[in-house]
PAZAPA-4460 file (N, C-alpha, C; in steps of 0.05 Angstrom, whole numbers, plus 32768, in hexadecimal, padded with zeros to 4 digits):
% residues 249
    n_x    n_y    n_z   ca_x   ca_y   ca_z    c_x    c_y    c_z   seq   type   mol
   8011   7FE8   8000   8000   8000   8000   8011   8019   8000     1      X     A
   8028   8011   8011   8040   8030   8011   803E   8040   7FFA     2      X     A
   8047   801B   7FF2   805D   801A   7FCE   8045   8023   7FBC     3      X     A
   802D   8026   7FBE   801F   8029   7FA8   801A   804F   7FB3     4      X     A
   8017   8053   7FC9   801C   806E   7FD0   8028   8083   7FC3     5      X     A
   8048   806F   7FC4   805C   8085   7FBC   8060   8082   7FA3     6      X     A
   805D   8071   7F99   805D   806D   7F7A   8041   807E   7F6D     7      X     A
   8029   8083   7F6E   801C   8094   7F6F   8020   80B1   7F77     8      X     A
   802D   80B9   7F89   803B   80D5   7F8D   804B   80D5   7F7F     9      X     A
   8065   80C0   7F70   8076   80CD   7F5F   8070   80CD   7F40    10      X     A
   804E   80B5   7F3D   8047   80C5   7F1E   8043   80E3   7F22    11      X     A
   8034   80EC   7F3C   8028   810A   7F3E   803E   8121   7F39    12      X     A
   8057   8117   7F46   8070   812A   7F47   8079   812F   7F2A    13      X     A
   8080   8117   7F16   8086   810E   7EF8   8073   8123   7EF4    14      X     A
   8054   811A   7EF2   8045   8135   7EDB   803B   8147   7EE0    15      X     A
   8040   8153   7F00   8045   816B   7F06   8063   8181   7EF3    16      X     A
   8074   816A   7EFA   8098   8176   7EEE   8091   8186   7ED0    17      X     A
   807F   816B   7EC3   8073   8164   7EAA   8069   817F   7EA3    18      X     A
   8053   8181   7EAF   8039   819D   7EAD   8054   81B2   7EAA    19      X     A
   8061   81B8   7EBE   8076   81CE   7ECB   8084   81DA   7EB5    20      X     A
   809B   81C1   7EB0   80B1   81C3   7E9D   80A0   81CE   7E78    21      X     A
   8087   81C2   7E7C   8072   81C9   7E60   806B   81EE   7E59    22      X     A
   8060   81F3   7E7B   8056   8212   7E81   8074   821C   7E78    23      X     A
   808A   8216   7E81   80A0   8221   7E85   80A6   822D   7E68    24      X     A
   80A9   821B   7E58   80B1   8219   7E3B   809C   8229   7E34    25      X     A
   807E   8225   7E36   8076   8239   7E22   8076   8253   7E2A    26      X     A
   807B   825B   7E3F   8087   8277   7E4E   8094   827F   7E43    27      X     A
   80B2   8271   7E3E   80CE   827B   7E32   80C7   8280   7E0C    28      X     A
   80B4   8263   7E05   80AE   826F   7DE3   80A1   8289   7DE6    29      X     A
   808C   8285   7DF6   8079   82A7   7DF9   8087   82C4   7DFE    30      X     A
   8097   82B9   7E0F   80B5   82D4   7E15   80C4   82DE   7DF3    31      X     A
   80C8   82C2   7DEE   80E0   82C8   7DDA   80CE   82D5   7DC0    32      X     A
   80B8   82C7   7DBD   80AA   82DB   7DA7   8097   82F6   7DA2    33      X     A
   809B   82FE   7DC7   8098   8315   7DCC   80B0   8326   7DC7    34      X     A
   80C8   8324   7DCE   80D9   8332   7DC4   80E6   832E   7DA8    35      X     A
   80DC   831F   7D99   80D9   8314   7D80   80C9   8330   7D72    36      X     A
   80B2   8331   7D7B   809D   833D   7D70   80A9   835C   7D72    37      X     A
   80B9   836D   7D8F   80C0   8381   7D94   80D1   8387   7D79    38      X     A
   80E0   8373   7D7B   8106   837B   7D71   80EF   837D   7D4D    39      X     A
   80D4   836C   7D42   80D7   8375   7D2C   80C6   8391   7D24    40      X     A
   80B7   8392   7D35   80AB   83AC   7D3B   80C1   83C4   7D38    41      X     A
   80D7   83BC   7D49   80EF   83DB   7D45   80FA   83D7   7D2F    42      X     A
   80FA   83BC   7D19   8106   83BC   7D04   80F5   83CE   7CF1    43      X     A
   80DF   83D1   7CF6   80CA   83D7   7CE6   80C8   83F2   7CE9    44      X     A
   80C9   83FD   7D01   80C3   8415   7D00   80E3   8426   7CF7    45      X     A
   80FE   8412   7CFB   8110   8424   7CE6   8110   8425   7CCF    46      X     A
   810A   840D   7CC1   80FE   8412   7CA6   80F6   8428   7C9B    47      X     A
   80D6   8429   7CA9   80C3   8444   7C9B   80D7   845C   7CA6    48      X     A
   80E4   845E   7CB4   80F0   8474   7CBD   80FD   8482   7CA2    49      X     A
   8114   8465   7CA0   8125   8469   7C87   8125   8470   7C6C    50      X     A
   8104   845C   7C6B   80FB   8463   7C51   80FC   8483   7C51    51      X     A
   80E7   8492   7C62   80E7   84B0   7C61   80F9   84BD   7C60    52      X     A
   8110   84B8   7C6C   8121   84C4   7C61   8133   84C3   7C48    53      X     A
   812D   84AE   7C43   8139   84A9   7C25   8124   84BE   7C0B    54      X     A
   8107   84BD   7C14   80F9   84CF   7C08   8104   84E9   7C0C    55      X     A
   8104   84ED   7C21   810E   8513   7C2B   812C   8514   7C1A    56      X     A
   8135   8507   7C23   8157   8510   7C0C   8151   8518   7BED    57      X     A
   8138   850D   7BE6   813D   8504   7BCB   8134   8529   7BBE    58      X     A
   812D   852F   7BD4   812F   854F   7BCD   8132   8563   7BEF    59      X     A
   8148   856D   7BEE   8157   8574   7C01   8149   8592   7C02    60      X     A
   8135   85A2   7BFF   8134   85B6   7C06   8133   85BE   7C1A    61      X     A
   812E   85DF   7C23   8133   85EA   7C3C   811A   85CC   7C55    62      X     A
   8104   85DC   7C4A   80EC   85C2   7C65   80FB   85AA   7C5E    63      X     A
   80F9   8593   7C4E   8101   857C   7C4C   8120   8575   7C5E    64      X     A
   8128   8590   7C62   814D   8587   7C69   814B   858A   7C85    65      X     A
   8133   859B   7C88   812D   8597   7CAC   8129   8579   7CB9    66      X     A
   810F   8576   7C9E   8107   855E   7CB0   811A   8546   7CAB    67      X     A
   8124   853D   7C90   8137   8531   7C90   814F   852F   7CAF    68      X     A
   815B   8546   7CB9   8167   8545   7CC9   815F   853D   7CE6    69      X     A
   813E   8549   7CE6   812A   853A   7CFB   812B   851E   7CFE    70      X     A
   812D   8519   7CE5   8121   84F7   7CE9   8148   84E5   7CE8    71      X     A
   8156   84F1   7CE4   816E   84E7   7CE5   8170   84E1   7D01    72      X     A
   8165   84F7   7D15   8169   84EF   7D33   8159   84D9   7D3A    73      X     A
   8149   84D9   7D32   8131   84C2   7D36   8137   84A9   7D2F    74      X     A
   814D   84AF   7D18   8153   8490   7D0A   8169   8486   7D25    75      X     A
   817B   8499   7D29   8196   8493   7D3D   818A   847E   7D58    76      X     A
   816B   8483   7D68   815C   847B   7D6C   8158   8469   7D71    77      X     A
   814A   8467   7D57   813B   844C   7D4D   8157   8435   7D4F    78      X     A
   816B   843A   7D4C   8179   841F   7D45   8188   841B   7D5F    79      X     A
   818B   841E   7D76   8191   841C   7D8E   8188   83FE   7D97    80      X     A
   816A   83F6   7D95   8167   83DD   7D9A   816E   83C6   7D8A    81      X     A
   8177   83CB   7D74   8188   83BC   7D5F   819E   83B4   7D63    82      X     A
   81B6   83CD   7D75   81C2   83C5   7D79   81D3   83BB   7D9C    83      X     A
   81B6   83B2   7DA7   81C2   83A8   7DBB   81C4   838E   7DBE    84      X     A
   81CF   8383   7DDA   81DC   8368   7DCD   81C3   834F   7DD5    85      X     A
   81AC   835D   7DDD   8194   8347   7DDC   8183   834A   7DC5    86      X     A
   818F   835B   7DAD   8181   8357   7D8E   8186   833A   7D8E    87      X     A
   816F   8331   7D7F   8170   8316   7D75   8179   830A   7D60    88      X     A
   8189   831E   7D53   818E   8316   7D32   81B1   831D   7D3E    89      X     A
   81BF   8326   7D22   81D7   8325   7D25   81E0   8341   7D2B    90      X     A
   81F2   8345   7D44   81EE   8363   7D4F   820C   836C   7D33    91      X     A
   8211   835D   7D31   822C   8366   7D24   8228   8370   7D03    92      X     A
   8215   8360   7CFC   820D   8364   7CE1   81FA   837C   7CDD    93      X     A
   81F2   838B   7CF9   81DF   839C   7CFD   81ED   83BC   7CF8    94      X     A
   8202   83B3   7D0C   8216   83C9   7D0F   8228   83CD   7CF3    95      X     A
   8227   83BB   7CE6   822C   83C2   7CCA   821F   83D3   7CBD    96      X     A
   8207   83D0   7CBF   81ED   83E0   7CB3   81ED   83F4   7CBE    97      X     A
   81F7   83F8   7CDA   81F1   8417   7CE8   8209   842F   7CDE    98      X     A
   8221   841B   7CD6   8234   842F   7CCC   8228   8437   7CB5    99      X     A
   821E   8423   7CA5   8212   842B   7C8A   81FC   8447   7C8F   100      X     A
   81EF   8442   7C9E   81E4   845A   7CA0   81EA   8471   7CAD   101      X     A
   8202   8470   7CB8   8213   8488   7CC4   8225   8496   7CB1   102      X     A
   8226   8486   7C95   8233   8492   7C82   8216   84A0   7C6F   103      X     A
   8201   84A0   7C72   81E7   849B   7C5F   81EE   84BA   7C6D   104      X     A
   81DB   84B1   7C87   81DF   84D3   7C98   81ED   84E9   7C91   105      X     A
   820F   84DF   7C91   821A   84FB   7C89   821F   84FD   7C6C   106      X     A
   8213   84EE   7C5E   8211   84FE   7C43   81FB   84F4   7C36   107      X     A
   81E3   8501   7C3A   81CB   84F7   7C34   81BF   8502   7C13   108      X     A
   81CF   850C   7C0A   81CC   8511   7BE7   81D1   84FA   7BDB   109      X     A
   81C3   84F7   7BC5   81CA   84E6   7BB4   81D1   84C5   7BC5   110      X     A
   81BC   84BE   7BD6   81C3   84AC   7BEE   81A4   8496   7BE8   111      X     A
   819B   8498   7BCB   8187   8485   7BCA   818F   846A   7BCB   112      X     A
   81A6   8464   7BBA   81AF   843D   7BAF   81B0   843D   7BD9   113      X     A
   81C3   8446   7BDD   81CB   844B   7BFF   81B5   8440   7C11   114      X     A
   81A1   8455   7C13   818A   844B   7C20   8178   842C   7C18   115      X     A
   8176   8428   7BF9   8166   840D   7BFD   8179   8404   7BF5   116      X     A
   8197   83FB   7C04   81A6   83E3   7C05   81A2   83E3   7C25   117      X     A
   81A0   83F2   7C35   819D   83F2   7C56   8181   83E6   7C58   118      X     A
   816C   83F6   7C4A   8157   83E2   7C54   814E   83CF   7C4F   119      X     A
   8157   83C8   7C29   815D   83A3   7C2F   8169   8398   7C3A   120      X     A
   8178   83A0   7C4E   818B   8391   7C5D   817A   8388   7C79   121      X     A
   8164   83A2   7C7D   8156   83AA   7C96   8140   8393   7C93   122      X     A
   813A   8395   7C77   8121   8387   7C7A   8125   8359   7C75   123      X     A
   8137   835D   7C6E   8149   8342   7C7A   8142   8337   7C92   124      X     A
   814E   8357   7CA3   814D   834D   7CC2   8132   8341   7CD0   125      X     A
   811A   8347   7CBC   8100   833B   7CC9   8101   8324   7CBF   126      X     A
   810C   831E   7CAB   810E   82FE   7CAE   811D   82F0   7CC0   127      X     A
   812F   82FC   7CBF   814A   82F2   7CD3   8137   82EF   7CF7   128      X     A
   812C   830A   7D01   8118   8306   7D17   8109   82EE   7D21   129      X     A
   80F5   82F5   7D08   80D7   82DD   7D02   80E9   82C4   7D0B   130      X     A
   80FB   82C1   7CF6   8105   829E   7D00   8116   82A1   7D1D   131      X     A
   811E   82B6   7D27   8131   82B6   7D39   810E   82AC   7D56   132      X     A
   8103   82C0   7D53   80EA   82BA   7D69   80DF   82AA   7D64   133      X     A
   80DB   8294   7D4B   80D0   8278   7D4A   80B6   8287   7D46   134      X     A
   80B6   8299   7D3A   8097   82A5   7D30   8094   828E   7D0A   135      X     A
   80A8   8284   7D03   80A4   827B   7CEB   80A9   825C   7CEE   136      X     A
   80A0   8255   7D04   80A5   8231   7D0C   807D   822D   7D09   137      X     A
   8070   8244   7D0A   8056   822E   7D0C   804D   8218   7CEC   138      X     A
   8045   8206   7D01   803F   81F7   7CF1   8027   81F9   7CE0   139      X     A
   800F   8213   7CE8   7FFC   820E   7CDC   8001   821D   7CC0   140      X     A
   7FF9   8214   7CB1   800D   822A   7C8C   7FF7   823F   7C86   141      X     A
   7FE5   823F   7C90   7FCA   825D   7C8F   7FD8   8275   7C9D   142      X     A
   7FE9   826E   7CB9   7FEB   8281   7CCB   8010   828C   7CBD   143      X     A
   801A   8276   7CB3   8034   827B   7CAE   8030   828A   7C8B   144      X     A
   801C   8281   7C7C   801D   8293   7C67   8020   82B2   7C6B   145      X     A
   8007   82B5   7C86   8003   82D2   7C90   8014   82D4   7C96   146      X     A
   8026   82CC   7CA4   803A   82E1   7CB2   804D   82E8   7C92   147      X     A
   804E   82D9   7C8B   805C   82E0   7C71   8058   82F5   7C60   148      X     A
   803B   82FE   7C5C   8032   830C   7C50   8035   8324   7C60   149      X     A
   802D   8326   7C74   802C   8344   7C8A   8046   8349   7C8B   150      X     A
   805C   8334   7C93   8067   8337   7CA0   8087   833C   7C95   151      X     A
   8086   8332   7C7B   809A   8335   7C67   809A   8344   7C4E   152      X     A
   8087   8338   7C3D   8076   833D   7C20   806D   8359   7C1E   153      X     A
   805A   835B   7C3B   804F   837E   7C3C   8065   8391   7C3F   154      X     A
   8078   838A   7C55   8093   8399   7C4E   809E   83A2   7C3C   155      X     A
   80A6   8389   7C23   80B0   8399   7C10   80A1   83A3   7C00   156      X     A
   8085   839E   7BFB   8076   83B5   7BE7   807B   83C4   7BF3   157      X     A
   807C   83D2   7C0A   8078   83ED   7C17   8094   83FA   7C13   158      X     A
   80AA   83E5   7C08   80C1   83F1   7C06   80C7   83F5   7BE3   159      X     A
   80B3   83E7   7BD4   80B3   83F2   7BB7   80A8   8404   7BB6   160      X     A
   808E   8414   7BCD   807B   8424   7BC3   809B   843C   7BCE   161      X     A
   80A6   8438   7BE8   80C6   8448   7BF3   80CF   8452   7BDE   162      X     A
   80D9   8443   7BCD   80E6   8444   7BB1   80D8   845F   7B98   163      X     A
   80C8   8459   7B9D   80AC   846D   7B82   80AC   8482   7B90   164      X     A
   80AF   847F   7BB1   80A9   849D   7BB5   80C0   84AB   7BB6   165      X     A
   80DA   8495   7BB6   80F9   84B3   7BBE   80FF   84B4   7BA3   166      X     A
   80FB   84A3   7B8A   80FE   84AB   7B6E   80EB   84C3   7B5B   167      X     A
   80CC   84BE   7B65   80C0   84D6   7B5A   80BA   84E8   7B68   168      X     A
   80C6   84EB   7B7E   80C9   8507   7B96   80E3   851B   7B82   169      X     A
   80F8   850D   7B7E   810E   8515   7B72   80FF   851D   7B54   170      X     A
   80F7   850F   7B46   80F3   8515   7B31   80DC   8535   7B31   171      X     A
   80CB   8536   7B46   80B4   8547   7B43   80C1   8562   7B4A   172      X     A
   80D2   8556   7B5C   80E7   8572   7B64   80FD   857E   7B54   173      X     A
   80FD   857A   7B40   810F   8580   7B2D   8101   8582   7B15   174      X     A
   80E2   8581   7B15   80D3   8582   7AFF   80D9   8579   7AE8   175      X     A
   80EC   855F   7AE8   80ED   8553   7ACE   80FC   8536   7AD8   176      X     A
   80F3   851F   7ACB   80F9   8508   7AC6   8115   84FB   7ABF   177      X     A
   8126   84FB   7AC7   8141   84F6   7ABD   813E   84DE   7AB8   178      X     A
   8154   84DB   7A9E   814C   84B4   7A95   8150   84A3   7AA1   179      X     A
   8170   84AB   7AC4   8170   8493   7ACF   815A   848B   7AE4   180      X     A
   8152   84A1   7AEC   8136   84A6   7AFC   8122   8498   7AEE   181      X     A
   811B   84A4   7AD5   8106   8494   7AC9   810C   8473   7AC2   182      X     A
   812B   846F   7AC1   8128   8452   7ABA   8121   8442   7AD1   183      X     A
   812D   844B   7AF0   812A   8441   7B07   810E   8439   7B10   184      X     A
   80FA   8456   7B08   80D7   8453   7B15   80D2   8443   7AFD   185      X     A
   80D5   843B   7AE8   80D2   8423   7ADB   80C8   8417   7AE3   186      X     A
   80ED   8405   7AED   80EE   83F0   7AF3   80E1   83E1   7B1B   187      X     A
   80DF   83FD   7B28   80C9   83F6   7B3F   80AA   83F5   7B38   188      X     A
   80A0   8400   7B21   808A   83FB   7B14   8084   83DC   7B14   189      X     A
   809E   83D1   7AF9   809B   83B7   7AFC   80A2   83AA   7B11   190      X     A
   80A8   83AC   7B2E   80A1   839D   7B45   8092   839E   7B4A   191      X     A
   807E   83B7   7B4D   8068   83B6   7B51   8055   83A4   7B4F   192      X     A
   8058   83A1   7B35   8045   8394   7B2E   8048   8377   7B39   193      X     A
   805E   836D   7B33   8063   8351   7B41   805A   8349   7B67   194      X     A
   8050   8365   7B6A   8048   8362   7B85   8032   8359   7B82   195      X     A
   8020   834B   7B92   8006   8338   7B9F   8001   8341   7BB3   196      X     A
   8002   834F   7BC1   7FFF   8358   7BD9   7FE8   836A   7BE0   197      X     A
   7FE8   837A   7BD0   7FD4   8391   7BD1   7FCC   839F   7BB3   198      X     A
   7FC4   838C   7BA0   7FB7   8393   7B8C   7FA9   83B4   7B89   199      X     A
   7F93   83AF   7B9B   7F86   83C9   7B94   7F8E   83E5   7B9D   200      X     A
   7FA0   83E4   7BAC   7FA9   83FD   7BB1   7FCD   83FE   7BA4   201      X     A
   7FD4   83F5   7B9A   7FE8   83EE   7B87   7FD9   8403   7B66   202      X     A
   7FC9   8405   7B5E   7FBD   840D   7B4B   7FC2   8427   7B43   203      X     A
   7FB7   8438   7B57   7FB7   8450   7B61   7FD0   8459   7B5B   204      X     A
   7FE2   8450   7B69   8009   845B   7B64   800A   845A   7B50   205      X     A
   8009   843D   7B46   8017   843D   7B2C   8004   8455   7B14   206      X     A
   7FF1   8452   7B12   7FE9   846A   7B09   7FEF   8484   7B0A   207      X     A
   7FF9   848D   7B2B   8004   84A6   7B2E   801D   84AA   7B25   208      X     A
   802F   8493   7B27   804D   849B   7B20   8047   849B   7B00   209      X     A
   8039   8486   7AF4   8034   8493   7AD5   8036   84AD   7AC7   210      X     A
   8019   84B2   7AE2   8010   84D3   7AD1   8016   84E7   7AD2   211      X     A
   8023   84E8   7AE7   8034   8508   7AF7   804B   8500   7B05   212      X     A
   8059   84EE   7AF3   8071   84E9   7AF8   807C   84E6   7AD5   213      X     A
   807C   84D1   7AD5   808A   84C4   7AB4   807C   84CD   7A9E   214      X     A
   8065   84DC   7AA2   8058   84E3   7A87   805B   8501   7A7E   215      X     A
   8051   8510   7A9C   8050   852E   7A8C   8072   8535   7A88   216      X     A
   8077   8549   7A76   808A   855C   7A76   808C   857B   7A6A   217      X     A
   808F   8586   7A85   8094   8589   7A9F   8087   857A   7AB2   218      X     A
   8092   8575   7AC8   8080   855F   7AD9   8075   8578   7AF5   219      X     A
   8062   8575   7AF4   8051   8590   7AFF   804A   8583   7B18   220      X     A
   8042   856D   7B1D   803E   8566   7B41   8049   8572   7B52   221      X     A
   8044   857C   7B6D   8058   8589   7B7E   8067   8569   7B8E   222      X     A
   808A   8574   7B8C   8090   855E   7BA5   8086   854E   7BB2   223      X     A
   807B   856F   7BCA   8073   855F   7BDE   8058   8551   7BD9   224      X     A
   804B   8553   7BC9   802C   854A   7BC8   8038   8528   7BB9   225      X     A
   8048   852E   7BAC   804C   850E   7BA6   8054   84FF   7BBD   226      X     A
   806B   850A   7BD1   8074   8501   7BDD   8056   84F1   7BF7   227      X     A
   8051   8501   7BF9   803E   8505   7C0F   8026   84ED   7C0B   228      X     A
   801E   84EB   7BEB   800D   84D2   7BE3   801B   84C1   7BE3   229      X     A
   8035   84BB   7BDF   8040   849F   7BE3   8049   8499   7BFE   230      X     A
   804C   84B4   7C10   8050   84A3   7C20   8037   8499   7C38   231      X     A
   8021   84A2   7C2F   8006   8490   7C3B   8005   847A   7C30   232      X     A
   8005   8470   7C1D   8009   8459   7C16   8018   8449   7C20   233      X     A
   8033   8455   7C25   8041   8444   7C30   8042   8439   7C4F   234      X     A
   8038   8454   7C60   802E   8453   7C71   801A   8438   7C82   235      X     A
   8008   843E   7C6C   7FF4   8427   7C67   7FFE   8405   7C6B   236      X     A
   800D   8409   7C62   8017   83E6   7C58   8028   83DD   7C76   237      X     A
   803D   83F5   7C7E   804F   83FD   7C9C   8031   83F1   7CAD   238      X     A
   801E   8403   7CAC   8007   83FC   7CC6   7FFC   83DB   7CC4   239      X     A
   7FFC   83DA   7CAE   7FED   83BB   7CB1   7FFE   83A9   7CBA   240      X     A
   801F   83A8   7CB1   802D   839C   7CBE   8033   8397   7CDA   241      X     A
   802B   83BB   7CE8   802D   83C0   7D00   801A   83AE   7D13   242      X     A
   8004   83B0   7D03   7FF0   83A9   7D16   7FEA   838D   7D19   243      X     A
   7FF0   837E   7D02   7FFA   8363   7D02   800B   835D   7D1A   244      X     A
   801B   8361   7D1A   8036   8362   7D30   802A   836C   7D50   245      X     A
   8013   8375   7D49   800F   8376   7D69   7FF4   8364   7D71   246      X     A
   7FE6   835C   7D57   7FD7   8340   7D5B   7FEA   8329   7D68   247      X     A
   8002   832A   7D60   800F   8315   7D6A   8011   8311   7D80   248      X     A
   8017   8324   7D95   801D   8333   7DAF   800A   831D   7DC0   249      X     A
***
């Protein structure tokens, strides 16, 4: 009767340990893809940062050179949690990117190739994240398409629509089309299109950079009014990602 006692208390102890060691683990996954979710949130919000300023350079006047310089502090910022040593991705490969943009900063003319080689580098890092937080281990392929789509895919449209706005910001501001300019919004045209992501509001741009960008000459749009429509759009695509990212939460 002891023996069946204690042998009965030590199944209870076993799948107590059992239950314990179970809660434990999914604590530490729940931890790790909460700061999973942070670190891609700050990737995100340097992104859109960058993008804007890659728009603002692309015409340096008096307002634009303010804010440009505004958001330079903001960027210095933004990349602080990147590079500390509980980032989850590679702090060293980060700090590569930060010099890159410490050279962007002090000479921000003629600093477009500059800027979208940093933020394809940036936008990497949410892949690099996703798998680092085991946000891309689920097994169900409905939930893992989504994250793909929000979480990657929407990124870089928002970084082709990046592209249209610091090329025909430049172009509107100089009221004429230069060929390498014009060959460039081309060729983000044709990504465009290869995007799936957001069909119906994809339409709209490409139409605008058509009509009051590549077609008239003189190109009569103001700057900022181009600037300003592309970058709600882009905006747009930044928020859904955002808010995705805090469904996760």
């Amino acid at each position: 009767m002891i023996e069946l006692a204690i042998f009965a208390l030590l199944i209870v102890v076993l799948i107590c340990a059992s239950l314990y060691n179970r809660q434990k683990l999914r604590s530490r996954r729940a931890e790790k893809a909460r700061r999973g979710i942070t670190q891609l949130t700050d990737i995100l919000n340097l992104i859109q940062r960058l993008q804007r300023h890659r728009g603002l350079c692309a015409n340096l006047s008096d307002g634009n050179r303010a804010e440009q310089q505004q958001l330079s502090r903001e960027i210095n910022q933004l990349w602080q949690p990147l590079l500390d040593a509980s980032y989850g991705g590679n702090v060293k490969r980060v700090n590569v990117q930060h010099n890159n943009w410490r050279n962007i900063e002090s000479q921000p003319l003629n600093s477009f190739m500059a800027h979208c080689d940093l933020i394809e580098k940036l936008l990497h890092e949410l892949t690099v994240i996703a798998d680092t937080c085991s946000l891309t281990a689920d097994n169900n392929s409905h939930d893992t398409e989504e994250l793909w789509q929000n979480l990657l895919q929407r990124p870089h449209f928002a970084e082709t629509l990046g592209r249209l706005r610091a090329l025909g910001t430049k172009a509107a501001a100089s009221g004429q089309c230069s060929a390498d300019v014009r060959v460039q919004l081309q060729y983000q045209l044709q990504n465009l299109d290869k995007e799936t992501i957001d069909r119906k509001n994809d339409q709209p741009i490409k139409a605008m950079v058509n009509d009051e960008i590549l077609s008239p000459d003189p190109i009569v749009i103001d700057s900022r009014v181009y600037f300003n429509n592309l970058t709600r759009a882009i905006d747009n695509q930044i928020q859904i990602t955002r808010e995705y990212l805090e469904q996760l939460q």
